[in-house]
Each structure stands twice: as structure tokens, then as C-alpha cells.
VEXNUBA-631441 format. One line per 2 residues: number of its first residue (from 0); for each residue x, y, z of N, C-alpha, C. Coordinates in nm, 2 decimals, padded with zeros to 4 digits, always signed. Each point is the difference from the previous one (the first is absolute). Layout:
// residues N
NUM) X,Y,Z,X,Y,Z,X,Y,Z  ...
// end
This chain:
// residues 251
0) +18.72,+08.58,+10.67,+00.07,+00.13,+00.01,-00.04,+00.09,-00.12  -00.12,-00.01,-00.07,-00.01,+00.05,-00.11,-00.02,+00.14,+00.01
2) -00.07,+00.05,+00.09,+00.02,+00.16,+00.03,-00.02,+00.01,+00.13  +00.16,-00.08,+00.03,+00.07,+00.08,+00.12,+00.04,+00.09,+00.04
4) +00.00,+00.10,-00.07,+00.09,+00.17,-00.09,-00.12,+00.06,+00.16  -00.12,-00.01,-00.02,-00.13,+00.06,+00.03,-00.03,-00.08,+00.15
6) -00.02,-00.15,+00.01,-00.05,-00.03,+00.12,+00.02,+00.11,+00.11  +00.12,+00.01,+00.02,+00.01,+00.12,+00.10,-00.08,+00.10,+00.06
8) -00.06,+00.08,-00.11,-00.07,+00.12,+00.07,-00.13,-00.03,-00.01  -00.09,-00.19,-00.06,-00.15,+00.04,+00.02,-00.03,-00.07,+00.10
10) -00.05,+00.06,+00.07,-00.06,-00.06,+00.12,-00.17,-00.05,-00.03  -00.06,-00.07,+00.08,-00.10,-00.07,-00.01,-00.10,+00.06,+00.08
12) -00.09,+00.10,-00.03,-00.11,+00.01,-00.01,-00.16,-00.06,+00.04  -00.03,-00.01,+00.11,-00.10,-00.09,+00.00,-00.05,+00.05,+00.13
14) -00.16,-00.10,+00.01,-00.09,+00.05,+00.12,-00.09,+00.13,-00.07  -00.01,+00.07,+00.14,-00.06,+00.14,-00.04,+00.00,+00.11,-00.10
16) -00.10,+00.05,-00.03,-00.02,+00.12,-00.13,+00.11,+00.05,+00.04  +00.10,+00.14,-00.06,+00.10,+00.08,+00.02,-00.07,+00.15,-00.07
18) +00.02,+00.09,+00.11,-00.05,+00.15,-00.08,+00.10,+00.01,-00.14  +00.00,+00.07,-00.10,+00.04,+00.07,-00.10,+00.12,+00.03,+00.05
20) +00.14,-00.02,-00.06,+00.17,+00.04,+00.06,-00.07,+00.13,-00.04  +00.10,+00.04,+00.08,+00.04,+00.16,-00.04,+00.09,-00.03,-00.10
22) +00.04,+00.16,-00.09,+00.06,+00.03,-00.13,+00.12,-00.04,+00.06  +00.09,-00.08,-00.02,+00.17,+00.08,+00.00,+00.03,+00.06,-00.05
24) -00.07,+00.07,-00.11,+00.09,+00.13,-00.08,-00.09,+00.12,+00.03  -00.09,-00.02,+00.10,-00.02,+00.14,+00.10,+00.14,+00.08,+00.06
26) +00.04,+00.12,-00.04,+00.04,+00.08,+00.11,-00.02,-00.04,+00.15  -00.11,+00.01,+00.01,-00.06,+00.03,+00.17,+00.03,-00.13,+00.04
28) +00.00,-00.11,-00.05,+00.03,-00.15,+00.06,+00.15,-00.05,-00.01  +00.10,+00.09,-00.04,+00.13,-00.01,-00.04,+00.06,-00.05,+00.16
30) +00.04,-00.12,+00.01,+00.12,-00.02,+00.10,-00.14,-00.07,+00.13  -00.12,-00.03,-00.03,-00.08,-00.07,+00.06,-00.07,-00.10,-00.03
32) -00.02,-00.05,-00.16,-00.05,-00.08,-00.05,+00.05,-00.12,+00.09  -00.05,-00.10,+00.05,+00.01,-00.13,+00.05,+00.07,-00.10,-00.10
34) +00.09,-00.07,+00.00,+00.06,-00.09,-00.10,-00.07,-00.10,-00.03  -00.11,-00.03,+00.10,-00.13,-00.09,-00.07,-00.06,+00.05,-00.12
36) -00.02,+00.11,+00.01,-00.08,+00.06,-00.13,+00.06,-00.01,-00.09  +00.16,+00.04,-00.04,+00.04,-00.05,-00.08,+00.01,-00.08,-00.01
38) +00.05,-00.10,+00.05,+00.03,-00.16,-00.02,-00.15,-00.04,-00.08  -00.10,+00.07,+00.02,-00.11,-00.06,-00.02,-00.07,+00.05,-00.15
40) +00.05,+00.11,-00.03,+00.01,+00.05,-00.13,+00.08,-00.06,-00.09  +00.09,-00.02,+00.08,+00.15,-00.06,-00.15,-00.09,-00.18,-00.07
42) -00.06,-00.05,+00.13,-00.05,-00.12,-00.01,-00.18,-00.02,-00.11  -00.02,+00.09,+00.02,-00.13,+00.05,-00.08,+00.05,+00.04,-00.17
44) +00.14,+00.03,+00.05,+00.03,+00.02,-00.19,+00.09,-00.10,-00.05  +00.04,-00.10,+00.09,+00.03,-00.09,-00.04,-00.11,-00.06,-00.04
46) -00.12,-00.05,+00.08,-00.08,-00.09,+00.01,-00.07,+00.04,-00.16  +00.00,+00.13,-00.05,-00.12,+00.08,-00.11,+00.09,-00.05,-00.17
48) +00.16,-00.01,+00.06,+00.13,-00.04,-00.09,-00.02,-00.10,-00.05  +00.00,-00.11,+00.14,+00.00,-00.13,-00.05,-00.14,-00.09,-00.08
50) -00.13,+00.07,+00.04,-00.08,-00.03,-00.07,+00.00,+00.02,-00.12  +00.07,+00.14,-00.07,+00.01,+00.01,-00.10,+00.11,-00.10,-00.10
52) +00.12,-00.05,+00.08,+00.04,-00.10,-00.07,-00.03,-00.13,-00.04  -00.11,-00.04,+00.14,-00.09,-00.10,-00.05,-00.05,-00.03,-00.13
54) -00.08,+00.12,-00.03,-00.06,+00.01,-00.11,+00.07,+00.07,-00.13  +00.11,-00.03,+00.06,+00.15,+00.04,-00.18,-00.04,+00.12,-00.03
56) -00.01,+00.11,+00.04,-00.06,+00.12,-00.01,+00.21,+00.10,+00.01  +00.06,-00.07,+00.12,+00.11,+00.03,+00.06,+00.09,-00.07,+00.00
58) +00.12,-00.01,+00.00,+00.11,-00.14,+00.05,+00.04,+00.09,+00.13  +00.03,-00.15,+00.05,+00.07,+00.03,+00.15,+00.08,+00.10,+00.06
60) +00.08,+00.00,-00.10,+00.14,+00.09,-00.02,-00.10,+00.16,+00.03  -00.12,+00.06,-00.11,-00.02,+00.07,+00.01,-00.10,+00.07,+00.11
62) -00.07,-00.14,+00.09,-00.06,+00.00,+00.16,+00.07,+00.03,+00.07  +00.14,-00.04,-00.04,+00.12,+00.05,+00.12,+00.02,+00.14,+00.03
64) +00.02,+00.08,-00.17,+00.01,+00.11,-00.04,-00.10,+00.06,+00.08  -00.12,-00.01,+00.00,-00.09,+00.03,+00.03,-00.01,+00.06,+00.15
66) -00.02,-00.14,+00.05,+00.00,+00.02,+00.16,+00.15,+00.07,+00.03  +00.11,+00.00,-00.06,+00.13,+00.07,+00.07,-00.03,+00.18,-00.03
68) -00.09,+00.02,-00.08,-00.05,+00.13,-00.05,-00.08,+00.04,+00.12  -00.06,-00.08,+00.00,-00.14,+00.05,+00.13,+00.09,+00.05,+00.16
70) +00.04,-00.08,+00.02,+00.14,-00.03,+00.11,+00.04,+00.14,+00.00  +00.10,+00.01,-00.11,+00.04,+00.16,+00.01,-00.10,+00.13,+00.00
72) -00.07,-00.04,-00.05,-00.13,+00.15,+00.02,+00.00,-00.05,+00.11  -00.06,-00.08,+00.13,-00.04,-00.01,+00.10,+00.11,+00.06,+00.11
74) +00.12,-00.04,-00.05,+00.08,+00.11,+00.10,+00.10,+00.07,-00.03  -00.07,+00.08,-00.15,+00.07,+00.13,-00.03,-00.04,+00.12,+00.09
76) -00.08,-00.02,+00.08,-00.03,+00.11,+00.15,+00.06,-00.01,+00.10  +00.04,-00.13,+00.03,+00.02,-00.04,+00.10,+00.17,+00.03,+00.08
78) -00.01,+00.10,+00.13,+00.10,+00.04,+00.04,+00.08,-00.09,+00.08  +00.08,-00.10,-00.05,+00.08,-00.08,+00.05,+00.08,+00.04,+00.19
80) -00.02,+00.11,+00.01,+00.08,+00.04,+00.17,-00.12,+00.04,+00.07  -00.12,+00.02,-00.06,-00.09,-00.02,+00.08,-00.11,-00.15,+00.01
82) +00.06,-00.09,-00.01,-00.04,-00.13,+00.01,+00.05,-00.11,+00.13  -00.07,-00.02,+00.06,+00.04,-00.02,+00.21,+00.08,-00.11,-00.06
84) +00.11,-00.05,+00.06,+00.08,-00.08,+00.01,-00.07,-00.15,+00.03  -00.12,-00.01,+00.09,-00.04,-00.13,-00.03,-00.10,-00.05,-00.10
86) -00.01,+00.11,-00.11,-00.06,-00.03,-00.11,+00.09,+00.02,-00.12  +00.14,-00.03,+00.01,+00.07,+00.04,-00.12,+00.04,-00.14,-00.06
88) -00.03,-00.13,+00.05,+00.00,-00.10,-00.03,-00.11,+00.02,-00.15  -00.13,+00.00,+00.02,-00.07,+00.04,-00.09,-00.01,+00.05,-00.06
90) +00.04,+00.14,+00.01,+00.00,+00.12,-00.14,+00.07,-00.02,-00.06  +00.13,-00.10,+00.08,+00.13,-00.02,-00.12,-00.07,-00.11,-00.11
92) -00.09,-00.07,+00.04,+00.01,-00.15,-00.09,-00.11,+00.10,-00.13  -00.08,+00.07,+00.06,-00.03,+00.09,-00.15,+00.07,+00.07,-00.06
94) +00.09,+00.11,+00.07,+00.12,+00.01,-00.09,+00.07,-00.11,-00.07  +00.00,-00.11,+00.06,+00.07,-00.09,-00.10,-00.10,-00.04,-00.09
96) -00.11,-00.02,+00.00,-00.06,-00.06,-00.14,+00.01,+00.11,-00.12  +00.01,+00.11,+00.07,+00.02,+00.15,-00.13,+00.14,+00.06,-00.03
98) +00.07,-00.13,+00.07,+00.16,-00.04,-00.06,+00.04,+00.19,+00.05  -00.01,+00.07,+00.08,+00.03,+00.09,+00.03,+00.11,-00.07,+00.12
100) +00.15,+00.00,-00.01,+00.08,-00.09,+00.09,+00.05,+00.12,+00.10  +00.03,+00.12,-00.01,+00.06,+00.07,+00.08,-00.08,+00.03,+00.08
102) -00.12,+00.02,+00.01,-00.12,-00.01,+00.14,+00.00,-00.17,+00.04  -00.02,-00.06,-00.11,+00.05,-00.13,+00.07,+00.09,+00.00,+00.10
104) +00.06,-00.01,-00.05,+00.17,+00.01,+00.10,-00.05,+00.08,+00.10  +00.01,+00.10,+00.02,-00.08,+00.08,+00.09,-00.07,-00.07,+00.13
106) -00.11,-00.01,-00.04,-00.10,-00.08,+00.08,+00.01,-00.14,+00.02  +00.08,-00.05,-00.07,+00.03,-00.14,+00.06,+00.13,+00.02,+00.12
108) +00.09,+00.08,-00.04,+00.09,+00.02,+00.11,-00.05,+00.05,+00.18  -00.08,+00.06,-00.07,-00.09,+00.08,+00.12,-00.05,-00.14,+00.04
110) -00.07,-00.09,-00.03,-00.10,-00.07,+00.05,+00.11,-00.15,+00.05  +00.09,-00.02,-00.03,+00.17,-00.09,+00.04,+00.02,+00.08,+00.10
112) -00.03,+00.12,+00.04,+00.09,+00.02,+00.15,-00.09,+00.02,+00.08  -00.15,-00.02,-00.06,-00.07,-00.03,+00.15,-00.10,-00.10,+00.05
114) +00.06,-00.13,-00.13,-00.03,-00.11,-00.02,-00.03,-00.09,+00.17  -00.06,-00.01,+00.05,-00.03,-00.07,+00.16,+00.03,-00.17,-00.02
116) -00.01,-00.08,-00.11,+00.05,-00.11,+00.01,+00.05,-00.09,-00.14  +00.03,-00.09,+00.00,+00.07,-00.02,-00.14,-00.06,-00.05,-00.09
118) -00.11,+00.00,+00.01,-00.09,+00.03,-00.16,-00.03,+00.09,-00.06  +00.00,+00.08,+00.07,+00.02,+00.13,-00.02,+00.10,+00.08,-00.06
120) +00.10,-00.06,+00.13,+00.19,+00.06,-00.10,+00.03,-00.09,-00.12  -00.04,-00.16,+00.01,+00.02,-00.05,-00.13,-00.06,+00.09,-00.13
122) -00.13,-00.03,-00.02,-00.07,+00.11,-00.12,-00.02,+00.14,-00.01  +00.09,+00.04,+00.09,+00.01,+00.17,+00.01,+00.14,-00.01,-00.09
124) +00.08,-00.10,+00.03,+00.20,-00.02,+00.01,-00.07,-00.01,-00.16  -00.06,-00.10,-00.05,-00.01,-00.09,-00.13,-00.05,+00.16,-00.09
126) -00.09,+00.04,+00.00,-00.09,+00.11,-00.05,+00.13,+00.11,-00.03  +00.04,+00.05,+00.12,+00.16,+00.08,-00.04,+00.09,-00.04,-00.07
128) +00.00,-00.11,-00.04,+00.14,-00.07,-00.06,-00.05,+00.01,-00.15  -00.15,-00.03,-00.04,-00.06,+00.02,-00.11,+00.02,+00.12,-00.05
130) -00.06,+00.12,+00.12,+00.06,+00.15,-00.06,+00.13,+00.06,-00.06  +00.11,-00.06,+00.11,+00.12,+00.02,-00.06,+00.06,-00.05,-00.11
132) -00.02,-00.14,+00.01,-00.01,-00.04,-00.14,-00.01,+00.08,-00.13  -00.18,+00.04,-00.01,-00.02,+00.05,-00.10,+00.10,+00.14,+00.00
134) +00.03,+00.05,+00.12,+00.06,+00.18,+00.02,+00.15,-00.05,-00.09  +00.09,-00.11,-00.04,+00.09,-00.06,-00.03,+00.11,+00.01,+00.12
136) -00.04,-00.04,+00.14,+00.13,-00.01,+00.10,-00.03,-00.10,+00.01  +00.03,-00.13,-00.06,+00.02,-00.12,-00.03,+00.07,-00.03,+00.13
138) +00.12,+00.05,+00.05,+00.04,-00.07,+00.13,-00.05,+00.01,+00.12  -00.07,+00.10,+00.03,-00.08,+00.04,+00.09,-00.15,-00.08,+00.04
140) -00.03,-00.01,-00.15,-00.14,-00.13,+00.01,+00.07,-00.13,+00.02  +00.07,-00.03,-00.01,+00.09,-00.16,+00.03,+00.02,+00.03,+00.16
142) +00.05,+00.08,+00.06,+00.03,+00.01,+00.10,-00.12,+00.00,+00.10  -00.08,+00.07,-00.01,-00.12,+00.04,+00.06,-00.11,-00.14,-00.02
144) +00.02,-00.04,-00.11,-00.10,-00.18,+00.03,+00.05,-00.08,+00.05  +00.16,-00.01,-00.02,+00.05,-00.11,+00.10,-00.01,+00.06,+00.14
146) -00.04,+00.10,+00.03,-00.01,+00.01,+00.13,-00.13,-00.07,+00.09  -00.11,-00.03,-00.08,-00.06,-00.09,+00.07,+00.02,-00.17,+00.01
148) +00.12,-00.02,-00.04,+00.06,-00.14,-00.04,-00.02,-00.08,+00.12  +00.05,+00.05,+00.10,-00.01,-00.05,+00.16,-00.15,+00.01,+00.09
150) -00.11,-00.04,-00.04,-00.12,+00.05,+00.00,-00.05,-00.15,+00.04  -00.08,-00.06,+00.08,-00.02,-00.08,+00.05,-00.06,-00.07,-00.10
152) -00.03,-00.11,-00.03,-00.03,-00.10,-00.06,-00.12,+00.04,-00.06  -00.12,+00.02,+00.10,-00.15,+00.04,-00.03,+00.00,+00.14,-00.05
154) +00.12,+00.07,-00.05,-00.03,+00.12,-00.05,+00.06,+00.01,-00.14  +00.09,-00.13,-00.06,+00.07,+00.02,-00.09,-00.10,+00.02,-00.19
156) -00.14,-00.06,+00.04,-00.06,-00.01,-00.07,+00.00,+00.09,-00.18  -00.03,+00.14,+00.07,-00.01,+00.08,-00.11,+00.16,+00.04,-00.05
158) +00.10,-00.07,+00.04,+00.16,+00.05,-00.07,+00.04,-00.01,-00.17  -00.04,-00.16,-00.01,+00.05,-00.07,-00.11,-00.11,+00.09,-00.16
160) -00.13,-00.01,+00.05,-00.09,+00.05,-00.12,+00.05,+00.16,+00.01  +00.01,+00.09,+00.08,+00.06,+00.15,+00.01,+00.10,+00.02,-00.09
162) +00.14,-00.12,+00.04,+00.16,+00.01,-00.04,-00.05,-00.01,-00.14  -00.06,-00.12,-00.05,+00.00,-00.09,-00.14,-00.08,+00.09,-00.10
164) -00.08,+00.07,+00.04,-00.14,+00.04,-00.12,+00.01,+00.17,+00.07  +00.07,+00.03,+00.05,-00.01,+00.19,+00.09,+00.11,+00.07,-00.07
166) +00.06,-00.05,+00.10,+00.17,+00.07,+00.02,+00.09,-00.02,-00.14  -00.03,-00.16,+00.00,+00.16,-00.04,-00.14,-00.03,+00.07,-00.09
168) -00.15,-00.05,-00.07,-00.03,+00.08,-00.12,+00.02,+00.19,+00.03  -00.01,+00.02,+00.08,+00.00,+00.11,-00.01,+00.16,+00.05,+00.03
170) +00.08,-00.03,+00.00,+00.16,+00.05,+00.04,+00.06,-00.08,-00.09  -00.02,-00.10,-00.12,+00.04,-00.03,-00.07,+00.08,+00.06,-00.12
172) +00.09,+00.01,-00.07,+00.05,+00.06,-00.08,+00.07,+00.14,+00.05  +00.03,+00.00,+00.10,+00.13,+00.08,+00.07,+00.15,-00.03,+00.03
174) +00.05,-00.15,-00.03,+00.11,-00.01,+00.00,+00.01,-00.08,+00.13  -00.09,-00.06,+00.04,-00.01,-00.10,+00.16,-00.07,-00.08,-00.03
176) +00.04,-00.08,-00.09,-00.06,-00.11,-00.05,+00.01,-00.13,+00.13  +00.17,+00.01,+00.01,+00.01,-00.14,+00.12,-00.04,+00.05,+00.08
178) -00.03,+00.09,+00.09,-00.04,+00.07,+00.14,-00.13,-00.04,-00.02  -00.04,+00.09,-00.08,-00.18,-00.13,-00.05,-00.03,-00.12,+00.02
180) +00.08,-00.11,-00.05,+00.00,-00.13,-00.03,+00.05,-00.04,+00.18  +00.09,+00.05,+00.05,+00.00,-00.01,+00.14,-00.12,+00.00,+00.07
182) -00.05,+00.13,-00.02,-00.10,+00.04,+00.11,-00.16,-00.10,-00.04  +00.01,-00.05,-00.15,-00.11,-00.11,-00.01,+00.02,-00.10,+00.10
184) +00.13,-00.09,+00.00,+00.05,-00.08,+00.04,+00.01,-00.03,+00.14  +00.03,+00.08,+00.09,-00.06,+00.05,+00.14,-00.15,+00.02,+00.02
186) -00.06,+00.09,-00.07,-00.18,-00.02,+00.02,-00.07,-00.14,-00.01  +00.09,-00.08,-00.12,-00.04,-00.15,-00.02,+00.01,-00.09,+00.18
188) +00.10,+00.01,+00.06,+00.00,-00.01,+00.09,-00.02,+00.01,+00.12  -00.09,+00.12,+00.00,-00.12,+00.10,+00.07,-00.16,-00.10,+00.00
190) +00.01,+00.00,-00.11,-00.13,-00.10,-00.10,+00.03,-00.09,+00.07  +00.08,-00.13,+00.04,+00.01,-00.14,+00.02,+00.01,+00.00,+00.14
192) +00.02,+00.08,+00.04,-00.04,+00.00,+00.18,-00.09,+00.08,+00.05  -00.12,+00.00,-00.07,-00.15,+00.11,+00.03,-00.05,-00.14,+00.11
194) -00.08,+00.07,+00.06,-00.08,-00.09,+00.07,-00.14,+00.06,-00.03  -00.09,-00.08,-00.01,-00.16,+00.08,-00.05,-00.08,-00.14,+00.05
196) -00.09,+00.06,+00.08,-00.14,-00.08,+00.01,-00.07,-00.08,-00.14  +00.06,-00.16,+00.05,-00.07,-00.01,-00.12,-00.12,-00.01,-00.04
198) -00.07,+00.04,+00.12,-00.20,-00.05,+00.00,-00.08,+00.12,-00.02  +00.09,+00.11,-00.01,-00.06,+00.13,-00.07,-00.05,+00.00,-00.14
200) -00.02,+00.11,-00.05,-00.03,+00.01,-00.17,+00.16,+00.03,-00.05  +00.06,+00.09,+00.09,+00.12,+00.04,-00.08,+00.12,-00.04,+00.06
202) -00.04,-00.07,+00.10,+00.16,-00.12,+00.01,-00.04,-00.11,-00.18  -00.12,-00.07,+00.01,+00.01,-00.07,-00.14,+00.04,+00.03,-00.09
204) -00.05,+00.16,-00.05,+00.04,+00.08,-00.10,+00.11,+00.04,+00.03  +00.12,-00.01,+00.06,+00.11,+00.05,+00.05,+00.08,-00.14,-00.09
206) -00.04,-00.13,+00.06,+00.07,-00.12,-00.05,-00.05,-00.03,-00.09  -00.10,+00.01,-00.03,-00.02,+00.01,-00.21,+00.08,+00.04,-00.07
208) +00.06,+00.11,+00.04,+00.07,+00.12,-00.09,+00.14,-00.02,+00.01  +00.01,-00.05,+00.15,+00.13,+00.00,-00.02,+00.11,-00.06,-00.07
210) -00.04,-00.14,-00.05,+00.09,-00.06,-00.08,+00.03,+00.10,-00.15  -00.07,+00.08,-00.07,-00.03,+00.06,-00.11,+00.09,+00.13,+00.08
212) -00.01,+00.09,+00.07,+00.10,+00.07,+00.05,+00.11,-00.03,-00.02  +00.07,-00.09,+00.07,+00.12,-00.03,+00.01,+00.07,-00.02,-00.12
214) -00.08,-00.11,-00.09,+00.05,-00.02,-00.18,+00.04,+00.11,-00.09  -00.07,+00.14,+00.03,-00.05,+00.07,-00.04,+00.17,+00.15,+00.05
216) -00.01,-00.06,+00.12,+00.13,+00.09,+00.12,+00.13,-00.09,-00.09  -00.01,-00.07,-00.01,+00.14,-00.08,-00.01,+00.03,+00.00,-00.17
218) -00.12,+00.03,-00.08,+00.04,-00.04,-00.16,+00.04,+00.20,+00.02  -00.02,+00.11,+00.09,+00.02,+00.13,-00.04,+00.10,-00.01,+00.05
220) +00.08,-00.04,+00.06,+00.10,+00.01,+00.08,+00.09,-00.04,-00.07  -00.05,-00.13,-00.06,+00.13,-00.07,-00.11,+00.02,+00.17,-00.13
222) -00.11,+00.01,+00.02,+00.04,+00.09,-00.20,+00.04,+00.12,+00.08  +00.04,+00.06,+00.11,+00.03,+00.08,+00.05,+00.17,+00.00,+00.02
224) +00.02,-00.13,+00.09,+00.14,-00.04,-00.04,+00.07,-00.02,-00.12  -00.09,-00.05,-00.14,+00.05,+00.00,-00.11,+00.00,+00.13,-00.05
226) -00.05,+00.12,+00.01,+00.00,+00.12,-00.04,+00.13,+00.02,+00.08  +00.02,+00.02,+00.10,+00.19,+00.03,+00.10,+00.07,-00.05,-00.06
228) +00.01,-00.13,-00.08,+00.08,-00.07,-00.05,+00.06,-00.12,+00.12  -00.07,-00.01,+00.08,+00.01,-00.13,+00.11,-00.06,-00.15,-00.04
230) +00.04,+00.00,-00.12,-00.08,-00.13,-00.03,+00.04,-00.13,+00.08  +00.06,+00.01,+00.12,+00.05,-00.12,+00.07,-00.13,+00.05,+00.12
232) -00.04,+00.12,+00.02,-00.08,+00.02,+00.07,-00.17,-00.03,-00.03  +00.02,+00.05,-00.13,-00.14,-00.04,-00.06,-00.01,-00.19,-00.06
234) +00.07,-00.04,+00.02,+00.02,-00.16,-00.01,-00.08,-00.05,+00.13  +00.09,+00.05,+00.06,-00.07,-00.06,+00.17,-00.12,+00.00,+00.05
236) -00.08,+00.15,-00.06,-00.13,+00.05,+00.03,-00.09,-00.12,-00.07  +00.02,-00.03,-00.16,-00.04,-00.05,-00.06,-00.03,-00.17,+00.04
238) +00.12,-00.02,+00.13,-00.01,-00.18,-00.03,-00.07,+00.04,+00.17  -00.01,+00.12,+00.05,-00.08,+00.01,+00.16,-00.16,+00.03,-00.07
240) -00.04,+00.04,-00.11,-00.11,+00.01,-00.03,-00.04,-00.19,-00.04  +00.04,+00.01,-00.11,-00.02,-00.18,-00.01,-00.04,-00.13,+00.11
242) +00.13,+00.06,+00.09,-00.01,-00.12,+00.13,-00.08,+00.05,+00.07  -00.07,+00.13,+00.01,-00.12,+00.04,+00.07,-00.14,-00.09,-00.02
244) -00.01,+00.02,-00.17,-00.11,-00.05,-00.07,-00.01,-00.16,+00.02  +00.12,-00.09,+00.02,+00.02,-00.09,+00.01,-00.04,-00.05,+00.12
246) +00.02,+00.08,+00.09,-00.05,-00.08,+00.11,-00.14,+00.09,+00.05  -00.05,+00.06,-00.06,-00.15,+00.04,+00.04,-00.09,-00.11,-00.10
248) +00.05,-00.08,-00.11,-00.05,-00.08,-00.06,-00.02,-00.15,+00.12  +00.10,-00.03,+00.02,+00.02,-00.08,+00.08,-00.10,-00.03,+00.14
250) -00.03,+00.14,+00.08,-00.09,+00.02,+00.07,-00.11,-00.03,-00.03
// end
């Protein structure tokens, strides 16, 4: 999950030559640029970032800066009400890497109501809940994630890493500490009834990770409830993270 922040908007690239993107900070290309192009630019300055931290030139911290810089020039043109509704799934996940939340919000809402099946409404639902978060309607993002709660098994996948490393950190320190520590607490149990192919690359990589998720859901949850002052609640989390570990050892 190291830069999860970003997975989101790079898409992968490959096969055939590709002409030259057009500018997005053309005038004349305003409200037509393709979300590929961007997606494909943010990923080029990631990719120019990260080499530079390779070679200690950069720290991380400031590749992030970096590529979230690029992000925002890329759609400081860009007319959010002229962007078709089945491409606002995408323009939003670049607004979100350029932490611009209120086109977030925007275009992820847009793209939740015309979501055709529930992978779709899941990481349309998850992506919103992140925006409002950061917007500080803290109850609104709790509300709006647990709404994919009831989501069939093969779709629960992307909830627990969203809730745990998206949303919390981001609506943290507003006075809903236990509502937090709840909503981990429920995604945890999102996570333990995923169903995933295990003979894929990313059913493996799904149950690799998982056990480290969960440790990770359950130790934020406890310091969440100890921040409310529920330490009978953060007790519990703490001996449910333990007897987790305990019997994944055991396996």
C-alpha cells in the first residue's frame, strides 16, 4: 500500500506507439482532453519523480509533492460540467491525485449515479467517501461507504484498504473518533468475507495482504476508541487483533 494515495489514476500503458496528448492547458482543448491523456501524464511524472528518488536526488514525500503539482496543472482547464457522465469516474480519480476534493466530490457523485454494476458503485461509493472526508462531512463519508456494506461477496474487495488508508486518515481529528473506529470495524468484516480467485495474480496478492490489513484495521481502531475514551472498546479491538494473528499463525 505504499503509494496507494496514486494507484488510482495510472493506468497502464502498453502495446502500440500513442500520438503526442494534446495540451490540457490549451484553451481550444478545454472540456475535451480524454482522461487517458491525463491519467497518462500524471503517470510520466510520477514515473520522472520516482527515478529521481532512486537516486537520493528527491525523498518520496517530495515525488508526491511533485506528481500532486502536475495533477493540478493538468486540470486547472478542465471544465468539470462539461465532462460526459460516463467518463467522470476518471477525471475524478485525477482530481483526486491533485487533492482538488470539491470536483472530486463532483465527479465521483456523477459517476455513483450512473454506476451500471457494483464495482462500479462500490469504488465510485469508496472514492466519494474519500472526498467528503477530506471536504470535513465526516458523517456523510461514513454513511456513503457503508453503503456498499451489503455488496456481494466478490465485490467486497476494495472496502477495507479504501476505509483503513483513504477515508480514516483523512476525517480524522474532527471529533468522530468512535464513528471511525466503528466504521474500521465493519470494513474488517467486509475484508473476512471477500471471496477472490485464488489462481489469479490478485486473488494471491489479495490473501498476502490480507492478514497485514486487518492487524493494521484493528491496532487503528483500538487507538481510535482510546482517543473517545472507550477503552473497554479499544480493549476488545486489541485482544480481536491478537486472536486474529493467532490463528493466521496456526494456519
Amino acid at each position: 500500500m505504499r503509494y496507494a494515495w496514486l494507484a488510482g489514476v495510472l493506468l497502464v500503458v502498453g502495446g502500440c506507439k500513442v500520438a503526442p496528448p494534446p495540451d490540457p492547458n490549451d484553451p481550444s482543448e478545454v472540456g475535451v482532453v480524454a482522461p487517458e491523456v491525463l491519467d497518462r501524464a500524471v503517470k510520466w511524472a510520477w514515473d520522472a519523480a520516482s527515478a529521481r528518488v532512486e537516486t537520493g536526488e528527491i525523498s518520496e514525500a517530495q515525488a508526491q509533492a511533485y506528481t500532486r503539482k502536475r495533477a493540478d496543472d493538468l486540470v486547472s482547464h478542465v471544465q468539470v460540467g462539461k465532462v460526459p457522465d460516463e467518463q467522470a469516474f476518471a477525471y475524478g480519480q485525477v482530481f483526486r491525485t491533485a487533492q482538488r476534493w470539491k470536483e472530486a466530490e463532483i465527479l465521483f457523485r456523477r459517476a455513483l449515479a450512473v454506476a451500471k454494476n457494483d464495482d462500479a458503485r462500490v469504488n465510485s461509493s469508496l472514492r466519494l467517501a474519500q472526498a467528503l472526508a477530506h471536504l470535513r462531512r465526516v458523517d456523510e463519508a461514513i454513511q456513503v461507504a457503508r453503503g456498499v456494506f451489503g455488496v456481494p461477496d466478490q465485490e467486497t474487495a476494495p472496502i477495507l484498504p479504501a476505509v483503513l488508508y483513504e477515508i480514516v486518515p483523512a476525517a480524522q481529528n474532527q471529533n468522530k473518533d468512535k464513528e471511525l473506529a466503528d466504521l474500521l470495524v465493519a470494513a474488517i468484516r467486509q475484508h473476512e468475507r471477500t471471496i477472490v480467485n485464488e489462481n489469479t495474480e490478485a486473488g494471491k496478492a489479495f490473501f498476502m495482504a490480507k492478514p497485514a490489513h486487518i492487524a493494521r484495521a484493528w491496532r487503528a481502531a483500538a487507538a481510535l476508541y482510546r482517543r473517545a475514551g472507550r477503552d473497554d472498546l479499544a480493549g476488545q479491538a486489541t485482544q480481536r487483533r491478537l486472536g486474529a494473528a493467532q490463528k493466521e499463525i496456526r494456519v
